[in-house]
C-alpha positions in Angstrom: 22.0 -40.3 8.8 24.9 -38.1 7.6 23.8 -34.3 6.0 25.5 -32.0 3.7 26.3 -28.7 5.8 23.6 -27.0 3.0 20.8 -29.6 4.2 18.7 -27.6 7.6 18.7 -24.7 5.3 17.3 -26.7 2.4 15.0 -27.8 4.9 14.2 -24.8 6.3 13.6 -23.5 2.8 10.8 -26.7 2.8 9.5 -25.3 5.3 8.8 -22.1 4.4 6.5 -23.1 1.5 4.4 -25.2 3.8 1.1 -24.8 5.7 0.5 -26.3 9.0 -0.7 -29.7 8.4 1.9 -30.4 6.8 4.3 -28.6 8.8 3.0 -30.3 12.0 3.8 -33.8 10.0 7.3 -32.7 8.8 8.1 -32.2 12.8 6.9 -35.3 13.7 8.9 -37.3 11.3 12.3 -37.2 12.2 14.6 -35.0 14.8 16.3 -33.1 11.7 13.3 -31.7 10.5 11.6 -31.1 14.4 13.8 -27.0 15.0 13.3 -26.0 11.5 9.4 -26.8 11.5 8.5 -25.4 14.7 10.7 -22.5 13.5 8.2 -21.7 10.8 5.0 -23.1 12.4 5.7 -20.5 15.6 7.4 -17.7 13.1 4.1 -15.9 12.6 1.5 -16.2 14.9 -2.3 -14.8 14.3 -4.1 -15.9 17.5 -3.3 -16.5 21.3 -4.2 -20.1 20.9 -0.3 -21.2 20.5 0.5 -19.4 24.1 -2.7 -21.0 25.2 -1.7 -24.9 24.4 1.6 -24.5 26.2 0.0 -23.9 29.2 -3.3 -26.2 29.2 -1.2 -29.0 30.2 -2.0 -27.9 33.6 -5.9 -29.2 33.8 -6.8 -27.2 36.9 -5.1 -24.0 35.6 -8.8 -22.6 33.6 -12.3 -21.8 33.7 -14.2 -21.5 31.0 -16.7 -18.8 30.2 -19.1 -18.7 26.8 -19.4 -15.2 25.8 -21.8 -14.4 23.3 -20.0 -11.4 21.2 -21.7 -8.1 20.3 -21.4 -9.1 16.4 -24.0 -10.8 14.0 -23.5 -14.4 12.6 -20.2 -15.0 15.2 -20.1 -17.8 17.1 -19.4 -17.9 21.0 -16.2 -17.1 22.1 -14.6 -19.0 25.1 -13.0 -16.3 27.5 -10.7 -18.2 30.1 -10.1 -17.5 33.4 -7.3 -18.5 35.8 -8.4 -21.1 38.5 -5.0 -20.3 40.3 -2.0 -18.1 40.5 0.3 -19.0 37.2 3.8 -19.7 38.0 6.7 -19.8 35.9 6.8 -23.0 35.8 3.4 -23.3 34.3 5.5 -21.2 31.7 8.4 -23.0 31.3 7.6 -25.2 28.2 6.5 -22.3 26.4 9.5 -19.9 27.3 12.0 -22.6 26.7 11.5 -23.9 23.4 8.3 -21.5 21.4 8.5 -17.9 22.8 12.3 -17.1 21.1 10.4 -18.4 17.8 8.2 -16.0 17.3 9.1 -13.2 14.8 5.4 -11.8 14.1 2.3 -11.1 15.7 -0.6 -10.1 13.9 -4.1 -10.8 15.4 -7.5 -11.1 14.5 -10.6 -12.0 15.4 -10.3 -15.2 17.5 -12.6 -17.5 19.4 -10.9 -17.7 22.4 -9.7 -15.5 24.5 -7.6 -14.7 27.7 -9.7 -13.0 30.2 -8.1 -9.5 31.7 -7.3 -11.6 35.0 -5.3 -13.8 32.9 -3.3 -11.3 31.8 -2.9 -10.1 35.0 -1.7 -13.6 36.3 0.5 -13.7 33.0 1.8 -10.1 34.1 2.4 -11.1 37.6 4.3 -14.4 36.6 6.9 -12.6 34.9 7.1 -9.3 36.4 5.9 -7.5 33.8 9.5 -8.0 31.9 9.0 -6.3 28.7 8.7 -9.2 25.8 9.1 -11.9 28.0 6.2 -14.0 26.5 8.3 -13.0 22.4 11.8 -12.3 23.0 12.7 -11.8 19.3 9.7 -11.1 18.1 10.4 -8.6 15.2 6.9 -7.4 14.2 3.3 -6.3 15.9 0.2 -5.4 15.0 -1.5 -4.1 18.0 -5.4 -5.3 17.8 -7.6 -2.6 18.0 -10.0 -2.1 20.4 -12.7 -2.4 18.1 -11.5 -6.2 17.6 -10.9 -6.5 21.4 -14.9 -5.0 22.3 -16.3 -7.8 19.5 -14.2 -10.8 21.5 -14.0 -9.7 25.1 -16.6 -6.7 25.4 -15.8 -3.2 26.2 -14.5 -3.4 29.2 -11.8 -5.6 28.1 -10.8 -3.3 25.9 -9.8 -0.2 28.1 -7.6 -2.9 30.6 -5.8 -5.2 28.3 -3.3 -2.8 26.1 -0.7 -2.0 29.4 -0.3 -6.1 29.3 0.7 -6.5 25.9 4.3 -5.1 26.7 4.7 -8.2 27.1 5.5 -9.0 23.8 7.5 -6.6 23.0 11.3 -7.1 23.7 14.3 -4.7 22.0 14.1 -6.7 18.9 11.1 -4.7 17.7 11.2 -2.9 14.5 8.1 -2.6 13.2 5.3 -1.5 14.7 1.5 -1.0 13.4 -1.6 0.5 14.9 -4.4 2.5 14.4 -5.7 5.9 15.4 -7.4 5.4 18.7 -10.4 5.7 20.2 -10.5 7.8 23.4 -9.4 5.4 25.6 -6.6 6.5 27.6 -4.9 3.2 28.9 -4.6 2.0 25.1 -3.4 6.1 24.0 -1.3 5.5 26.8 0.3 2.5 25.8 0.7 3.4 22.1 2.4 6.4 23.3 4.7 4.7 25.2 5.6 2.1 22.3 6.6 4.5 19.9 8.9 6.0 22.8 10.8 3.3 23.5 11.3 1.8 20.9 13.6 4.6 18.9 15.0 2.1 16.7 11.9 1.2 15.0 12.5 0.9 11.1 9.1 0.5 10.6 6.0 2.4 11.5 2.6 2.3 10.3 -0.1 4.3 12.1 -3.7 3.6 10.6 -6.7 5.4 10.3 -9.4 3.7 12.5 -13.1 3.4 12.3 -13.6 3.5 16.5 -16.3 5.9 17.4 -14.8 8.9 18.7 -11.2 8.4 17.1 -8.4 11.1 18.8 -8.1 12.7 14.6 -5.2 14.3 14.6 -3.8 15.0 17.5 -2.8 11.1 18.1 -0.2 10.9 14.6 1.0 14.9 15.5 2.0 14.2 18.7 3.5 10.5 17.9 5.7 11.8 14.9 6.5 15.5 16.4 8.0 13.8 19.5 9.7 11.8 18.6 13.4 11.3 17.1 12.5 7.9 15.1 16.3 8.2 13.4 16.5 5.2 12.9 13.0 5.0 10.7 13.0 3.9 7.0 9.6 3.4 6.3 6.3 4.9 7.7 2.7 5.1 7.0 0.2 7.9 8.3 -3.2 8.6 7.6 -2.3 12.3 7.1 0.3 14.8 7.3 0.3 18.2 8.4 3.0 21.1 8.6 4.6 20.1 11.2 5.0 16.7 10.7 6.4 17.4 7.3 9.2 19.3 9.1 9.5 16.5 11.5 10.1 13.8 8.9 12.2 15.8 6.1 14.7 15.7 9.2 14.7 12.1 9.6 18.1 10.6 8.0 16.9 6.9 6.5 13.4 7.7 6.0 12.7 5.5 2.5 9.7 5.3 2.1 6.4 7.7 3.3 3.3 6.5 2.9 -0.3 8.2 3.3 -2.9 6.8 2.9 -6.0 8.8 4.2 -9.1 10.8 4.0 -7.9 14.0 5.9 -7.1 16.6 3.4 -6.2 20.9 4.4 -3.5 20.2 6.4 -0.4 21.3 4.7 -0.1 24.8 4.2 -0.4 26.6 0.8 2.3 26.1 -1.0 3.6 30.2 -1.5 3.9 29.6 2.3 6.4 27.1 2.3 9.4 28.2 0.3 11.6 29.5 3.2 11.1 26.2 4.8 13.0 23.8 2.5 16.2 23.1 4.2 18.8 21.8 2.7 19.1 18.1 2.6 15.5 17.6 3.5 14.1 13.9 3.5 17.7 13.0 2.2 17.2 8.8 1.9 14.0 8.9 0.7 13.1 7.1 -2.2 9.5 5.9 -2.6 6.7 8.7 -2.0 2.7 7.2 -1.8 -0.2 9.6 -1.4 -3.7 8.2 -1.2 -7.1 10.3 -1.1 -5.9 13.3 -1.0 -6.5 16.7 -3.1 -4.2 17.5 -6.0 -3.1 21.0 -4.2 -2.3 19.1 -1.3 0.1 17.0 -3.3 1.6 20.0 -4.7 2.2 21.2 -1.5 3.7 18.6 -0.2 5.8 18.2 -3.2 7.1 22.2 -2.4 9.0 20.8 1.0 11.3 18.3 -1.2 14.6 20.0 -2.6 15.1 18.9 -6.2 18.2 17.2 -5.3 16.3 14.2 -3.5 16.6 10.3 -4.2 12.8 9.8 -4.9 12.8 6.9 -7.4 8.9 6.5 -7.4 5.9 8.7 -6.6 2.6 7.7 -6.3 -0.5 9.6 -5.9 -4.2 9.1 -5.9 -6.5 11.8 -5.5 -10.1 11.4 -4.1 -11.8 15.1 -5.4 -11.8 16.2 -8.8 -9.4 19.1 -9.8 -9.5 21.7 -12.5 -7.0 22.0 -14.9 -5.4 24.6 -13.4 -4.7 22.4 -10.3 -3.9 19.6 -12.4 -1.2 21.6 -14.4 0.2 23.0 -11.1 0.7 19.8 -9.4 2.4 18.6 -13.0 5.1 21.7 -12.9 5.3 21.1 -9.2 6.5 17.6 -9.8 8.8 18.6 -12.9 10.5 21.2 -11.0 11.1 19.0 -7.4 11.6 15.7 -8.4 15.2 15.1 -9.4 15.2 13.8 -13.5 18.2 11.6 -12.5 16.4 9.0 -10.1 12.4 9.5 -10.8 11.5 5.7 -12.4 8.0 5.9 -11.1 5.5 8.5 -11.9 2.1 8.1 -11.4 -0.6 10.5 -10.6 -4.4 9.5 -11.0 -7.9 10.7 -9.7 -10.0 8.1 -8.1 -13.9 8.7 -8.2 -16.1 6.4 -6.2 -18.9 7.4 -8.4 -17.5 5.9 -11.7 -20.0 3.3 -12.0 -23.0 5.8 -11.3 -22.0 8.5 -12.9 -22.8 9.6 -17.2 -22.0 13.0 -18.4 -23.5 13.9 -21.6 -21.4 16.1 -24.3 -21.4 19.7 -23.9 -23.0 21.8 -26.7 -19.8 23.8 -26.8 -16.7 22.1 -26.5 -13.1 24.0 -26.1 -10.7 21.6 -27.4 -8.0 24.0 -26.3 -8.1 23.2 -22.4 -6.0 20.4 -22.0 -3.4 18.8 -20.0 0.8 20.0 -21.0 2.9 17.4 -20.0 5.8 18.8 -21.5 7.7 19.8 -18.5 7.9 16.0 -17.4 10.0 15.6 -20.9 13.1 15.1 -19.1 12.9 12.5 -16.8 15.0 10.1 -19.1 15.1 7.3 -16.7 11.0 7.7 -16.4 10.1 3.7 -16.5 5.8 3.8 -15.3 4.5 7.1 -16.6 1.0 7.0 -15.5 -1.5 9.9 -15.3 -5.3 8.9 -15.1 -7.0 12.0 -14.3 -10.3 13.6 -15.2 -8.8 15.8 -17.9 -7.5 15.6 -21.0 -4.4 15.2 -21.9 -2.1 17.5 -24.4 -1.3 14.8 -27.3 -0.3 16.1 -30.7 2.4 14.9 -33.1 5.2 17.2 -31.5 4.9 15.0 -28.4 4.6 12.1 -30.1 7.8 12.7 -31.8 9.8 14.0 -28.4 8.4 10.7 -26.4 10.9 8.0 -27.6 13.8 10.3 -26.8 12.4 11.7 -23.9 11.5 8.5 -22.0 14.5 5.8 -23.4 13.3 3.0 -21.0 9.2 3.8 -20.9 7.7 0.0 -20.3 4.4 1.8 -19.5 2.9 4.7 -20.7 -0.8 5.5 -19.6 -2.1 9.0 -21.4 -5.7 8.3 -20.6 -8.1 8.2 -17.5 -11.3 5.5 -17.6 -13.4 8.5 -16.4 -16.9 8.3 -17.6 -17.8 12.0 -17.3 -14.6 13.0 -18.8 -15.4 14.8 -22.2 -14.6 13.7 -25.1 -11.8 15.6 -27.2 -11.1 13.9 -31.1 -7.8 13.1 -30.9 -4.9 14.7 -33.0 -3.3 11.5 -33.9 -3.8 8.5 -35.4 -2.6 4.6 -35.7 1.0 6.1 -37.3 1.7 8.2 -34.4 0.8 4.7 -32.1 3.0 3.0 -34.4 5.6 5.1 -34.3 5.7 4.9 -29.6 6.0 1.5 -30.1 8.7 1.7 -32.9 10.8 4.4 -30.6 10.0 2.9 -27.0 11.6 -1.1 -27.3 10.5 -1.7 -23.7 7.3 -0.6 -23.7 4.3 -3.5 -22.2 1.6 -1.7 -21.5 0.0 1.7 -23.5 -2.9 4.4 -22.8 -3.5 6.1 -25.9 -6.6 7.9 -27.8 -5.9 8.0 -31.0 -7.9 7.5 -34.6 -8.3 4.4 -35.9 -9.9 5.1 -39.0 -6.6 4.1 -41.3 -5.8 1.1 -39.9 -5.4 -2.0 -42.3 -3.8 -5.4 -41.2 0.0 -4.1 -43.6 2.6 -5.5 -41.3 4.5 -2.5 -40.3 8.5 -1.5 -39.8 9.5 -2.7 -36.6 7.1 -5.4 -36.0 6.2 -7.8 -34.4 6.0 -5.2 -31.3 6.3 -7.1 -27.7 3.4 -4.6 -26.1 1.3 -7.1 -23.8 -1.8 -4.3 -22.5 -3.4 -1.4 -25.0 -5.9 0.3 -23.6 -7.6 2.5 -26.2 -10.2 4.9 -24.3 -12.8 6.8 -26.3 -10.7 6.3 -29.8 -12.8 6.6 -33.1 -13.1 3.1 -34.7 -15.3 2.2 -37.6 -14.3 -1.4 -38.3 -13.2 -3.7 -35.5 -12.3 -6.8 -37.9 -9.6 -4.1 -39.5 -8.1 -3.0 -35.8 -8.3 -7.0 -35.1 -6.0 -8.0 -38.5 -3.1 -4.7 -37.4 -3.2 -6.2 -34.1 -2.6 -9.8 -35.5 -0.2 -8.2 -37.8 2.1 -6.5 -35.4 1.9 -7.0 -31.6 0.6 -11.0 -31.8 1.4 -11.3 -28.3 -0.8 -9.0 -26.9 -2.5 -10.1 -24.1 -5.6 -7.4 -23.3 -7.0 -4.9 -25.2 -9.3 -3.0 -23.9 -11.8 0.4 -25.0 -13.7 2.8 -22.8 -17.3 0.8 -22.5 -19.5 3.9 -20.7 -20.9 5.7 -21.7 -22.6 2.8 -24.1 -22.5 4.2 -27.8 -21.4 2.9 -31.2 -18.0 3.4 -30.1 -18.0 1.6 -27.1 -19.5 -1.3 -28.8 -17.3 -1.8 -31.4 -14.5 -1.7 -29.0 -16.5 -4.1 -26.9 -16.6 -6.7 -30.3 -13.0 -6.3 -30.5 -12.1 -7.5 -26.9 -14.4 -10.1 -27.4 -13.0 -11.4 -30.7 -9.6 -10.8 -29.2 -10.1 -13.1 -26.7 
């Protein structure tokens, strides 16, 4: 049969969208449809079984071992063992038509396993010729030794990492791992990876829960010595001086990700203003902190120059802040990120103790120590302004009136933090100051807002319907839920969740409880 020169990649398209049942019956059916389904079946592989069927064809080649593993509710794990030398030819199937398939690697835990001698045999076979066994293989995940001990024991572990060069040829790119423990044949190894491969694009160095993890000295040494010019995206578990210094050198770096528990490792931020250099971190565009401390985002912030490309910045802090913090790290970001690219602002506090945690009101409250977000007023392309943090925020009619114009393209706008021990402040506006973000922001789909409901009635309102899809309303005074429920049916019909602050439980809570259960 006769194809359009458009059909294998329709096919391959097919493919894609597939699982392996049915990919296994699509290369059985015809020879058209055989290369493009053991493309995708071999694309992605997540165990060693595929390398394992090529070369069981040989029934002598194996011996079996049970292994019982050191984890609860696992099954046994069949470890095999080479009867004989392996040969190439024993390999040839596989290297001929599956090895230059693979594109990514990604392990986990398996039930069977090669044995270190195997490897050895493996290693022997084919001289140890780097990515011999994946040839084009584009991606790996380097298994930890933790998943390693639980399949093949601990010896295993500290043997098998100088074998799995194997895999990796010159096509590499990306590259993940985590810290490890102190084993110095899998250090080793690591070390040697990020070496040699200075063309990596992509680099992402976990933290790890081994025992006895290197800490810091593993990610300093990896990212201090090395060029990696070539990287555009990497994620560390921390940073420190010196690896900031490292990376705001590196030309394509895109996108820097940390996402850790380490905290103290940047110095103070009055330190640090004869280090900017011009054209530090010069391509990079997306900025992700996780668990860290709101001074050690502001430090970090102090070694970008505010003529960078940063489109989004994320952060998530994991200790509470005071104000003064908070307001630091808010000037910090309106003075260093540049106006003209920022589209992505977001900067929360995570508490693991929400759910266990109730403050009650102080008996003296000072309304007057809040949050001033005015210095963020002119990022005009600002499209996600989030800030959920364990304060309160600066809201009053002035900024109200300055938000339309100073955020044109705002499609979500989150002014509140779901923080259970955060007190209560009234608010200074009410359902016309709501009305009027949503008449002046056209693309807006999701709000944050406290504000009074007292005044609402179900009028239709200029402007209306709205296309808002999420309001989230916090702690706002409401005294009748079936009014709120006929404004909301009256102007923004198509919104999909709305949604008050339910702890602590009070009247307030409840009636915003009866209105997202009405509403739904």
């Amino acid at each position: 049969m006769n194809y359009p020169p458009l059909a294998q990649e329709v096919i391959r398209n097919i493919c894609l969208h597939m699982q392996d049942p049915a990919l296994f019956a699509m290369a059985m059916t015809c020879q058209d449809f055989l290369e493009p389904a053991l493309d995708t079946l071999w694309c992605e592989l997540s165990s060693w079984k595929p390398l394992i069927s090529c070369l069981s064809s040989a029934k002598e080649l194996w011996t079996i071992r049970q292994r019982q593993p050191s984890e609860r509710n696992r099954g046994t794990i069949k470890v095999l063992y080479p009867r004989r030398v392996i040969t190439l030819e024993d390999l040839s199937r596989y290297l001929t038509h599956y090895a230059p398939r693979i594109r990514s690697i990604r392990l986990g835990y398996n039930t069977t396993a090669l044995s270190i001698e195997a490897w050895q045999a493996l290693h022997l076979a084919t001289d140890g010729k780097y990515g011999v066994l994946s040839p084009l293989l584009t991606e790996f995940a380097w298994p930890s030794p933790k998943t390693i001990i639980a399949i093949m024991g601990e010896e295993a572990a500290r043997q098998i990492s100088p074998y799995i060069s194997l895999f990796l040829g010159d096509s590499i790119t990306t590259l993940s791992f985590g810290i490890p423990p102190p084993l110095p044949r899998h250090t080793g190894s690591l070390e040697e990876a990020v070496e040699r491969y200075p063309r990596l694009r992509c680099l992402i160095i976990g933290s790890s829960s081994d025992e006895g993890g290197l800490g810091g000295a593993f990610p300093e040494r990896c990212i201090t010595s090395n060029r990696l010019e070539y990287l555009e995206e990497l994620t560390l578990p921390f940073v420190t001086t010196s690896m900031v210094r490292h990376l705001a050198l590196l030309p394509h770096l895109k996108a820097l990700n940390i996402r850790g528990q380490q905290k103290g490792f940047i110095t103070p931020s009055q330190t640090v203003g004869s280090d900017l250099i011009h054209g530090s971190f010069p391509s990079l565009n997306s900025l992700f902190i996780h668990w860290t401390t709101a001074s050690e985002f502001r430090n970090l912030l102090h070694y970008i120059p505010p003529t960078n490309v940063i489109s989004k910045v994320r952060c998530f802090t994991g200790e509470p802040a005071s104000l003064f913090e908070y307001q630091e790290a808010i000037d910090t970001i309106s003075s260093h990120c540049n106006p003209l690219t920022l589209e992505t602002l977001v900067f929360e506090h995570m508490d693991v103790n929400y759910g266990f945690s109730r403050a009650d009101e102080p008996l003296e409250l000072d309304i007057t120590q809040e949050l001033n977000i005015s210095s963020l007023f002119h990022f005009r392309n600002l499209q996600i302004l989030t800030l959920g943090l364990d304060v309160n925020i600066h809201v009053t009619s002035v900024e109200i009136a300055a938000i339309p114009a100073a955020f044109p393209k705002i499609k979500v706008l989150d002014l509140w933090a779901d923080v259970p021990k955060l007190t209560f402040h009234p608010p200074r506006i009410d359902h016309t100051h709501f009305v009027a973000i949503l008449q002046g922001c056209p693309a807006l789909v999701k709000l944050a807002l406290v504000f009074d409901t007292s005044r609402m009635s179900g009028a239709i309102v200029p402007g209306a319907p709205f296309p808002l899809k999420f309001l989230e309303v916090g702690k706002s005074p409401i005294y009748s839920p079936a009014t709120v429920i006929s404004f909301l049916k009256a102007n923004i019909p198509d919104l999909y969740m709305v949604r008050g602050c339910l702890h602590p439980q009070s009247i307030t809570a409840r009636r915003w409880e009866e209105v997202c259960r009405r509403w739904r």
